[in-house]
Every structure is written in C-alpha cells, then in structure tokens.
N, C-alpha and C positions, 0 to 999 in steps of 0.2 A: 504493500500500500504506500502512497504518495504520503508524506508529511506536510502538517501546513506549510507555506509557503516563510519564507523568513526573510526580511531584506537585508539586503546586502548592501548595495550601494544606489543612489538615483542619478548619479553622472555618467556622461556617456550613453555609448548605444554599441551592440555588438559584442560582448564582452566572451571569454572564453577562461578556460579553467587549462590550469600548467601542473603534472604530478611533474615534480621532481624525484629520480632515480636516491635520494638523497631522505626521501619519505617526508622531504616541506612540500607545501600545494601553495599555488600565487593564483592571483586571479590580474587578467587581463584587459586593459579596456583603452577604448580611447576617451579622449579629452575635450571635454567641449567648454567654449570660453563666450560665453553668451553677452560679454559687455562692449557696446557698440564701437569702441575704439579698439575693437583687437579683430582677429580676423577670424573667430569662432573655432575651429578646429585650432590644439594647443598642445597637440602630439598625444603619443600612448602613453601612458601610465600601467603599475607593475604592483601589487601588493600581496603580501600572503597573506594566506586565506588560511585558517582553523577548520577544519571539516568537522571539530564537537560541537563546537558551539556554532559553526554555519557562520562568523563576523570576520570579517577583515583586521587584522593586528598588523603592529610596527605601522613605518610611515610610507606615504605611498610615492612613489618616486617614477618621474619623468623620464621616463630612459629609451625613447627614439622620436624623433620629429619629423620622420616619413622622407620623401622624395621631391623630384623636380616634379609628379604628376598631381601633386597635390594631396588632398586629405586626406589620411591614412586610417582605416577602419576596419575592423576585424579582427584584432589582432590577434594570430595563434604561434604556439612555440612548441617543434618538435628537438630533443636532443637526441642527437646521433653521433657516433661514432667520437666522443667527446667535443661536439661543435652545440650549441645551440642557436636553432635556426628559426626566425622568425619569418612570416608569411603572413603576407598583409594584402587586406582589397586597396586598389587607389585608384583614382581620376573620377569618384564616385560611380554610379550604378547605369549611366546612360552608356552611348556608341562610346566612351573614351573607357568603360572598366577597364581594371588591370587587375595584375595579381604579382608582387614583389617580393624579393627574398632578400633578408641581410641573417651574417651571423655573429659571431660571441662566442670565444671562450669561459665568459662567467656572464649571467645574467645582469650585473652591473654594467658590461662591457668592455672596452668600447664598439660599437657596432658596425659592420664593415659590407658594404651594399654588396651584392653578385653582380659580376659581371655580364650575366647571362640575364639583361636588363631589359624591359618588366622580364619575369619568368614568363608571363602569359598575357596577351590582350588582343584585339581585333579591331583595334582603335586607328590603324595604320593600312587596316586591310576591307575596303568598304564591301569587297563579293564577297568575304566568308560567309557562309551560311550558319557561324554561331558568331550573332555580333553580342554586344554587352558582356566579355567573357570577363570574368573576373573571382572576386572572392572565396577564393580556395581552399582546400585543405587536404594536406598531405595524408595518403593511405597505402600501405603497403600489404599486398597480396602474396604468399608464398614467397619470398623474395625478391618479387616485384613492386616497383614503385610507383604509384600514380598521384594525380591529384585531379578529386573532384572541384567542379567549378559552375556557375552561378553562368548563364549565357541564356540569349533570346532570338532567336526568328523570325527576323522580317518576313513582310508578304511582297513587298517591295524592297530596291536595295534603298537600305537603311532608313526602312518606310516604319509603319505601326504593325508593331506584335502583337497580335489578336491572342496567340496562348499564352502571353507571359511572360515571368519568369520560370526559366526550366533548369534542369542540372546534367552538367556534362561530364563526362570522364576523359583527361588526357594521359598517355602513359610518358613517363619522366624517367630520366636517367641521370645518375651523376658523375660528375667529371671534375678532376682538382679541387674533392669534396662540395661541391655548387650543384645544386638541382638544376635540369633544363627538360625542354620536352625534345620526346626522343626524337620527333621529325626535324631534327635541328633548325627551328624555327620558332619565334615566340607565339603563332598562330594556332588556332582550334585546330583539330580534324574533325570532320564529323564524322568519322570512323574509324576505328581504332581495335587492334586485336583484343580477345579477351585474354583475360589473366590466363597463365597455361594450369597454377593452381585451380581454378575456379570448373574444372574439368566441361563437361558439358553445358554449353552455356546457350538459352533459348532466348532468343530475341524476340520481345515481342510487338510486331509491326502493325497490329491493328486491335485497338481497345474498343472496339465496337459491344455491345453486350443487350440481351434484350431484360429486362427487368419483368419480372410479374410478381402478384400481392399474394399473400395468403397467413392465415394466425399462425402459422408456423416455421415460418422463414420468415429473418431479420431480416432490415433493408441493407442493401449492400454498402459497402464503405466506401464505393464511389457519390453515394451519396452525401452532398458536405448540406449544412447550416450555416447560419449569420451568425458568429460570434457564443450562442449558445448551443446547445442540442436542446431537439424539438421533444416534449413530453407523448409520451405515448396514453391514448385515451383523454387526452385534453387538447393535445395541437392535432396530434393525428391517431387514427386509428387503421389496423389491419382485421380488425375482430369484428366491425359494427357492422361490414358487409361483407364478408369472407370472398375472397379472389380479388376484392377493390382494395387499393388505398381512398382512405376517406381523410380530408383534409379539412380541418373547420377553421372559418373564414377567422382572419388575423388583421394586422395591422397594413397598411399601404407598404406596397416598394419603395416608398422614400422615407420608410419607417426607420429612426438607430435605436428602436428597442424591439419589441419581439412581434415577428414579420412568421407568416406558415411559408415555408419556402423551402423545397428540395432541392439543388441543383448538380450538377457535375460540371468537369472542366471540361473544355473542347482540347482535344487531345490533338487534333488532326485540321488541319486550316481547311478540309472540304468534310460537309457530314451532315447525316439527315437527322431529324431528333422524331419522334413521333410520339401522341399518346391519346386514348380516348377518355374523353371526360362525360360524366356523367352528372349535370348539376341543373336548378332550378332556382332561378337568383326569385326573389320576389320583390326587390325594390333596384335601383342603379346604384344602391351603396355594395351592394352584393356581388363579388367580382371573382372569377376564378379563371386557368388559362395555362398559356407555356410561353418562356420566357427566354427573351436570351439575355443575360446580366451580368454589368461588371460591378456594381456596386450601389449605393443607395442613390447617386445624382444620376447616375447612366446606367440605360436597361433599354430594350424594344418587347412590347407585350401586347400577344394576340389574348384576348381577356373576352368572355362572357360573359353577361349582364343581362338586367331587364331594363327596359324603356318603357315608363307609362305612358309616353304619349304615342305610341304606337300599338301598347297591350301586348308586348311579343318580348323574348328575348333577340339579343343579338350580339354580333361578334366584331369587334372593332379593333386596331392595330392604334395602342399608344406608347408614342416615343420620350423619356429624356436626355437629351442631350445635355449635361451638364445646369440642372434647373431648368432648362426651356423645353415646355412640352409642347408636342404637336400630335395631330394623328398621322398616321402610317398609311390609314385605307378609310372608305366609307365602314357608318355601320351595315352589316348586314342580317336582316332577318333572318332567325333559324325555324325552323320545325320543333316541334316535342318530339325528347327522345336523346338519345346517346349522341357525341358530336366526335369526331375525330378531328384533331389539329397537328400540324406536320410545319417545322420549318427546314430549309434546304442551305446551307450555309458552303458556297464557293468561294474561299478568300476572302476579296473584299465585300460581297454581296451577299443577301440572303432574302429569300423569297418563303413566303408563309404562306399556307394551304389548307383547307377543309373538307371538312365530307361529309355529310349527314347520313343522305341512303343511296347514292348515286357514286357516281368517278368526284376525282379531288378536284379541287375549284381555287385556283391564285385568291387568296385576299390581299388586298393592295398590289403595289408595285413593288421593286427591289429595294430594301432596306439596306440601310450602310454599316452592314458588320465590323468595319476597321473602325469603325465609331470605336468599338466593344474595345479599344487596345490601351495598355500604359501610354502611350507616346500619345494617341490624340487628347485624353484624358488631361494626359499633363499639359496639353496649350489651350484646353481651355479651365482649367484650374490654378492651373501659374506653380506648381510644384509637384516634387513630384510623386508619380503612382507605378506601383506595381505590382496588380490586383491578378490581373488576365481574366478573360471570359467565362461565363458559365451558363450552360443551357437548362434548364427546369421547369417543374409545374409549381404551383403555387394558387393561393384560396386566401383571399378578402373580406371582411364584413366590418365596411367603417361605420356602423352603428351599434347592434350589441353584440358583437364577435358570438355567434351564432349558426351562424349560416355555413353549410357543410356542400364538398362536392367532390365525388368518388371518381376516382380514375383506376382505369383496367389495365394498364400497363405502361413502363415508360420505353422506346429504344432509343436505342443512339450508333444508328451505322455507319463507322467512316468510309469516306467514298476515296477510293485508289484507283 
C-alpha cells in the first residue's frame, strides 16, 4: 500500500531521486528564481534526502548551471564505473528539446560537459520524424545501454502533434567513458534494434481494440478520466443495463471539477472511433455523444439532445477552440431508438457520421483535428501545453445530474 503523501520540497519542477552506492540518497531538482530581475531558471540544486523520515537534511547546494541551450530540467544522476554522470533535459520541451550529459568524480564536482554535445536532440534536424527529443534517462538492458526519451510527431514538418507527447528509445554507447548514441549522431532513429537480452521482442503496430460492456468485465485501462477516477454506480454503471455502459449525465466539457467522461488517446494520426448510444435527453440541458478532446478549452463534440421547439431530439457538432464556440454542423433530427455515431480522423481532418436505421450519413463538414494538438493549443493560449488528443463518449445533465445514457460498445480502429 501507498503511504500518505509527505512533502518534501515546493521548488522546482522535475525532481528525481540519486541512491548512492555509499547507502546516502540526495534528491535532485532544479531551481527556479521567480523574482523579476533575475532570469527565472537558477541552475540545479542537490540535497540528501533521509528515506525515515521522507525530509531533506544538510544544506542544499547549487552544483550545475546547465549549458549554452538554456534551462536545464530534469535533472538525473547515474554513477558508473567511478564517474558520476548527470543527464539533463535543455532548450525546454518544444522543436529545440535536448538531452545533455556532464560528469564528476565527487558529486561536489567540479562538473565537466561531454563532448558528445547535446547527447541527443532534433533541434538541428527539421525531417526527423521524432522532433521534440529530449529529456532522458539512462537504462541498461543485459549489458546494453540505452536511453529512453520524451519526443513528438508532427503531421506536418515541424507542424502540430495531434498524439503528443510520446517516448522513444535510442540505443547509446560509450566511448572515452562519454555516452553517445550509437548511430554516431546526436539525432533520433525511429528504429532501433531490440535489446538482444530482451529475447523475443513483439512490436506492437496497431492499438486498435473493440471494447464491449458487461457486470463482469472491468473497463479497460485504455480507458483514462479527468484528473479523478469515475465512481462506479454513481458516475457510471455496467450493472443497470447489462451488455450497456450507462453513463449518468455530469458536469459540461468545460467542467475543472467532475465531468462523466471516458476517453482514450489516439495512438495513430488516421483512425475510426465508433459507438452506439442509447439515450433520451428530455430537456437541451441533457447532453450525451462522442468526442474528440484535448482538454477543458479545446474539444469537437457530436452531442445528442432535445429541442423543445421542434418536440424531437437531435444531433449537432459543437466546437471549442480555445473558449470560442461555434457549431461544426446543423442540428439534425433523429428518430426514436438506438443512434450510432462514428468519427473518421485522417491527420489533419476529421469527419463525423450517423446512423439511425439506414447507411451512415456525414454530419457536418471536415473538422480541424490539428486543432486537437500541443502546438496549436499553445498559440492560442500563449504557453505552453502538452496534453495530446483523446477520442471518447461522455453524458451531460447541466440541471440535476440525473439524466443517464447507455452505450453498447466503444471501437477504435486504426486505419494503415
């Protein structure tokens, strides 16, 4: 079991933990200098850390001030072969990431950069197909060395990354005790041998999956939440309708507290999402649908509702792009009865679809999926994000959270 939580420190961001061979443990971080006359980043700091009492002892000491690439964040420290070697993210988290190496005979120092400068970035190289590479950390496989790494995928060169941030693995070698990667270059692969310890090793190139409900099977763990996990028998249920997931109506998608919202990430920049919904809004506060979503300002949602001034339900496409809403499509009336919703996600585009009792029918026109990315997100929020997209179902009731609406299954096919 987890222990409560205990603080440690509120400075900084990134922080990592150092066992020394010697049985001290230090805790790692960097330095932020939040007073307007300084330049906010103030180098990494070093302190041991007590693992009884979980607090930081002795004093805490300044002991690297990063590079020419700027701010230096992450900091982790592996000893090897009596060197201690530090491994830092820098040039921050956009097209310029890196990932730096200096070492140390005493963790005092003094600290002596590699020559093999950055160890890793794609800041230089605008075709790689993994830009943003950066903030690493060294792992050693049977005798092999690699280091995982923090990198993103354009859809365009050095356009908006619709999936993310993702993690990469490059394999490293060293030479005149200095890590480098082994294609003698400080660039990604995006392919790379497997470990030969790791013997049979299955790659898996299509995360497609179809999902179905029932009181005896959990929901899978590609299923994420906003910040919480959702209550079973109060946000949702698998039991009220057996083979349904039933979803009762929650807070709006521009909700930061508790929203009914299933979603997964798009794994694959083309892919179909499907699901049928089964609901019966009785007022337009009463909203249920499938979504594609990067966060509470930005989201595109095909949504079912009632319209009294029509007497009917209907289905309409509403967008935010960063606080400004628009619709996507007219509303359209539905029939009583089950409704099938379908979006088509190609790159930058995505087109939404229906079905009642016939063939499937375009609602609206092409939606702008790159909207869904860190990079568009961050120009119109002015800082930055790195969320990546997520496609899901979800159930509204902005009056007395009430209102329930059953769905028969969810898929999500990626298209190769």
């Amino acid at each position: 079991p987890w222990s409560e939580p205990t603080l440690v420190t509120a400075s900084g961001f990134d922080p990592a933990l150092f066992h020394d061979d010697d049985g001290r443990h230090y805790f790692l971080n960097m330095l932020f200098d939040w007073r307007l006359e300084n330049p906010g980043f103030a180098g990494t700091v070093i302190q041991e850390f007590d693992p009884v009492t979980r607090q930081l002892v002795g004093a805490r000491r300044n002991f690297y001030r990063g590079t020419s690439l700027g701010v230096c964040e992450g900091p982790q420290i592996l000893k090897k072969d009596g060197w201690y070697y530090l491994l830092c993210a820098a040039g921050g988290t956009g097209y310029l990431h890196a990932a730096t190496v200096a070492r140390a005979k005493t963790l005092d120092g003094p600290w002596e950069d590699s020559p093999y400068f950055p160890l890793l970035t794609a800041r230089d190289d605008a075709a790689n197909p993994l830009q943003k590479s950066g903030h690493a950390c060294f792992v050693e496989i049977g005798g092999e060395w690699y280091i995982t790494h923090i990198c993103a995928r354009p859809l365009t060169e050095r356009g908006n990354c619709t999936l993310g941030r993702e993690t990469a693995l490059q394999k490293i070698e060293w030479a005149g005790g200095w890590p480098h990667l082994a294609n003698g270059t400080h660039h990604p692969d995006l392919v790379i041998p497997a470990p030969k310890a790791a013997g049979d090793v299955k790659q898996i190139l299509d995360h497609s999956e179809r999902v179905t409900f029932s009181p005896d099977k959990a929901l899978p763990h590609t299923f994420k939440t906003l910040r919480t996990p959702l209550a079973a028998e109060s946000d949702y249920s698998l039991t009220a309708r057996p083979g349904w997931l039933r979803l009762y109506g929650g807070q709006t998608l521009s909700s930061h507290h508790k929203q009914t919202l299933f979603a997964r990430r798009w794994q694959h920049f083309a892919f179909t999402a499907t699901t049928k919904i089964d609901f019966a809004p009785q007022n337009f506060q009463q909203v249920a649908g499938l979504v594609l979503f990067y966060d509470t300002c930005n989201w595109i949602y095909a949504y079912i509702t009632w319209d009294e001034r029509i007497n009917a339900r209907t289905l309409q496409i509403l967008r935010c792009d960063y606080k400004d809403f628009t619709y996507g499509s007219k509303a359209i009336p539905l029939p009583d009865g089950e409704i099938s919703l379908k979006v088509c996600v190609n790159g930058a585009e995505a087109q939404f679809c229906y079905r009642a009792d016939g063939d499937w029918q375009p609602l609206g026109g092409v939606q702008p999926a790159d909207h869904l990315s860190d990079d568009y997100v961050e120009t119109r929020r002015g800082r930055c994000a790195f969320t990546g997209a997520m496609v899901g179902i979800c159930a509204q009731d902005m009056d007395a959270h009430q209102s329930h609406a059953d769905f028969a299954f969810f898929d999500y096919e990626e298209q190769r």
